[in-house]
C-alpha positions, -999 to +999 in steps of 0.1 A: +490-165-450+482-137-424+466-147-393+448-118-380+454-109-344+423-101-321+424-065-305+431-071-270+397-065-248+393-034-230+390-035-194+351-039-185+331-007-168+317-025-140+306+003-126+287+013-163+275-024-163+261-014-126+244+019-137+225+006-171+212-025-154+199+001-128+175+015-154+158-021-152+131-015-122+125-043-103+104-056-071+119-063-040+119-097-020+130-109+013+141-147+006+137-166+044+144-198+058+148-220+093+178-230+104+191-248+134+195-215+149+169-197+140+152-177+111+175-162+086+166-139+056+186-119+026+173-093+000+169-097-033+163-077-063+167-107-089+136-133-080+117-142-110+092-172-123+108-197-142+083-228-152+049-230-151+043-267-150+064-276-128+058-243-110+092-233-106+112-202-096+147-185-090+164-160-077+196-148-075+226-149-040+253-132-043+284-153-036+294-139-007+265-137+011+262-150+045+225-155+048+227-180+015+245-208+029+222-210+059+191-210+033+205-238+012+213-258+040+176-256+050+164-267+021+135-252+020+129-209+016+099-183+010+099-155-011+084-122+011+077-101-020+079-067-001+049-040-002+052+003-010+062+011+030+080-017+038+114+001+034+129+000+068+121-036+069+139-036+034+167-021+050+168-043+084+176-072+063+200-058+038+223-052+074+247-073+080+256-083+115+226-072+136+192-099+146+174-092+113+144-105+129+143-081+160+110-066+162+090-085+128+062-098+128+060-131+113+041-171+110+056-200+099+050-215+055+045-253+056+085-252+051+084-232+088+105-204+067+088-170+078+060-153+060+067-119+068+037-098+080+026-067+052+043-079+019+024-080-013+024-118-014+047-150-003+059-180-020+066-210-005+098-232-020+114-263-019+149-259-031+160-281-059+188-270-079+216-245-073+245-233-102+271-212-099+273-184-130+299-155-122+301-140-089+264-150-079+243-188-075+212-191-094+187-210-066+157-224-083+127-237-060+095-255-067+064-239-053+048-256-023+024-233-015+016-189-025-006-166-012-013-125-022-026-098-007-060-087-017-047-051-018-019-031-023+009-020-038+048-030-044+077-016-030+105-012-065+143-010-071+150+017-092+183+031-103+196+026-063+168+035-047+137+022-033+098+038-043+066+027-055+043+031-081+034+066-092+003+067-107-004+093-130-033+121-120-053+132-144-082+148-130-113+153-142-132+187-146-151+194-113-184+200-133-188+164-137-178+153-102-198+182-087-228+171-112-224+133-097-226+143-060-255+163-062-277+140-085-267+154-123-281+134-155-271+108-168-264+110-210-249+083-231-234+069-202-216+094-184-231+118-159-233+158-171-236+185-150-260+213-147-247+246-153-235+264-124-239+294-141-276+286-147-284+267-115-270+277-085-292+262-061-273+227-061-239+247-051-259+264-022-270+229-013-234+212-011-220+245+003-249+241+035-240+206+035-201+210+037-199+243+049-178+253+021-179+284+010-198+287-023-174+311-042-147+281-033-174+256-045-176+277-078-144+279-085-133+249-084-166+240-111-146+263-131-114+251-131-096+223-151-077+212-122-109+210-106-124+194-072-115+162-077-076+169-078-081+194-054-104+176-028-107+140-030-074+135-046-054+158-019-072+139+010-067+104-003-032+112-011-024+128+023-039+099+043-023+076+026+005+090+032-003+090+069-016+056+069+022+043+059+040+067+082+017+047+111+025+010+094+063+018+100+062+026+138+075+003+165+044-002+184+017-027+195-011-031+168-036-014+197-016+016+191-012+015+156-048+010+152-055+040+178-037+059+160-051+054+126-090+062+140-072+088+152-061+100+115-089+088+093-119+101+122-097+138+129-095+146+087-129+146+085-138+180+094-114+190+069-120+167+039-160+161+044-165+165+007-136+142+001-153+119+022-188+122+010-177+118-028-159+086-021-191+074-006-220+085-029-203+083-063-178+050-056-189+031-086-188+069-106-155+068-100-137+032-107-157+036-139-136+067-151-103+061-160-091+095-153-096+091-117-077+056-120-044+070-096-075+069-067-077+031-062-038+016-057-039+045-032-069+032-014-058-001-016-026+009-001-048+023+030-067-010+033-035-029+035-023-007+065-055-012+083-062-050+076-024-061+083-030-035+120-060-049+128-048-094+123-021-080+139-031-072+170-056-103+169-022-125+160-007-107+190-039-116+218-046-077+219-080-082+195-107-105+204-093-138+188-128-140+172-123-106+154-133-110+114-110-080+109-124-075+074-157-070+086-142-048+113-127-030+090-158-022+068-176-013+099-147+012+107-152+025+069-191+027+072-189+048+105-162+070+094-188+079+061-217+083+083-200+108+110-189+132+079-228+134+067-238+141+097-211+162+113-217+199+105-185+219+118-189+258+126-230+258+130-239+279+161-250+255+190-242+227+216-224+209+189-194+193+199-161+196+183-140+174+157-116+171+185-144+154+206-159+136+180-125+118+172-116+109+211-156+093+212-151+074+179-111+062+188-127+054+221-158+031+210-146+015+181-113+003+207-134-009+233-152-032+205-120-051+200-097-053+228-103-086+245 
């Protein structure tokens, strides 16, 4: 009788191993804790649920971690589950040897580990059980306490890189936005537009009332790509963009929040179309799925301006009895009625976007410093 031989293994592709699990996208977490000498936090790409009664979950420490031992001697850890903008803060804990801390912004879980400010949600843990598998522990907690942010949208691990959510644009044809902003029908449950080819009037209208140009106006009616894409899309998109750029900057909340009534009030001489669509035809809008990419973006830019504006209360900046939601929609329902009523290039006394932006930073600051 023969007995067969085994091949001998081939030597693993750890690096392959590395590159295929990379094509898994995951979130992004901060796992933090209180120690004897101090706060002390470590990034992870492997946090997931694992029970639902008892609510339980895991992630995953690397065995040579520094930051883990210090978190399992606490007992105790929160899961920061890391927002789109939240990169450098990503990459202040991933260092190694520097006060991770230095310049974050955070308040103590009933476990006193940190809840970072600006993540997408925390989760507060008791540590139970720990196991050793391979070159990493496997840390399971059970949930004390969890709280998410109303809006927003998550920072992801992809393929050795950080991003977000891409949403895809598919815009709809400017007929039917035009026809929704200046009062088109309503049939089987979808507003139509009249024809701009037979009704002209309307565009004249919305060109006097944005001074736009009424070819431009036209042509966009025309075009597939239309004024949605064009217009509102563009503008959200751009301040959005802005909106993050401000969030990362190492400055007090005052100055953060100066600076975004700075942004949102000085783009509206430029995107008072924009501005006046998001406004009149809101509900229009979440109901059609084509202009679905519109509303993680917007939440995005409520995020930035709600996280700013606790922030500087949290810091004694604000007045301490600032509701900054409310605040906020105030901010949101001036902003709506300067664009109707700013009219930029008409001959006169009028005073400039430049002007208007300095008068609106300055008011709306006055009304919450302390």
């Amino acid at each position: 009788m023969t007995i067969p031989v085994a091949a001998p293994e081939a030597a693993f592709d750890s690096s392959r191993f590395r590159h295929v699990l990379g094509h898994f996208a995951t979130g992004v977490a901060v796992i933090t804790a209180i120690g004897p000498s101090g706060p002390v936090g470590m990034v992870v790409s492997s946090f997931t649920s694992v029970s639902l009664e008892p609510p339980l979950v895991a992630f995953l420490p690397d065995q040579s971690s520094t930051s883990w031992p210090k978190i399992r001697a606490a007992g105790a850890f929160c899961v920061n589950i890391l927002s789109a903008g939240q990169e450098e803060l990503c990459a202040q804990f991933a260092r190694k040897g520097i006060d991770k801390f230095a310049g974050v912004t955070w308040r103590a879980a009933s476990s006193g580990a940190p809840i970072l400010d600006g993540g997408m949600a925390w989760i507060d843990c008791e540590l139970t059980q720990t196991f050793e598998s391979g070159d990493h522990y496997i840390a399971i907690g059970r949930v004390l306490q969890l709280e998410a942010a109303e809006y927003g949208v998550p920072l992801v691990f992809f393929q050795g890189g950080y991003g977000h959510f891409e949403v895809p644009t598919s815009p709809a044809s400017a007929a039917d936005t035009l026809a929704a902003l200046s009062g088109g029908s309503v049939e089987g449950g979808a507003k139509t537009a009249r024809s701009p080819d037979s009704d002209g009037a309307w565009f004249d209208e919305l060109a006097r009332m944005t001074a736009m140009d009424v070819g431009d106006l036209r042509r966009y009616a025309k075009s597939t790509e239309g004024l949605v894409d064009e217009l509102v899309g563009g503008y959200v998109r751009a301040f959005h963009d802005e909106c993050i750029d401000i969030s990362l900057r190492s400055v007090p909340a005052a100055e953060a929040v100066g600076d975004l009534l700075r942004a949102a009030f000085g783009s509206m001489e430029d995107n008072r179309v924009a501005i006046m669509i998001l406004q009149n035809e809101r509900q229009y809008l979440a109901e059609r799925p084509e202009f679905g990419y519109l509303e993680p973006l917007e939440r995005a830019i409520d995020q930035v301006w709600l996280t700013m504006l606790q922030r500087g209360v949290d810091q004694g900046d604000f007045r301490a009895e600032l509701d900054v939601r409310l605040a906020y929609r105030f901010i949101r329902d001036v902003l709506f009625t300067a664009a109707r009523r700013y009219t930029p290039g008409r001959p006169g006394p009028r005073t400039g976007s430049a002007q208007v932006t300095r008068t609106y930073q300055s008011l709306i600051l006055h009304g919450l410093l302390r």
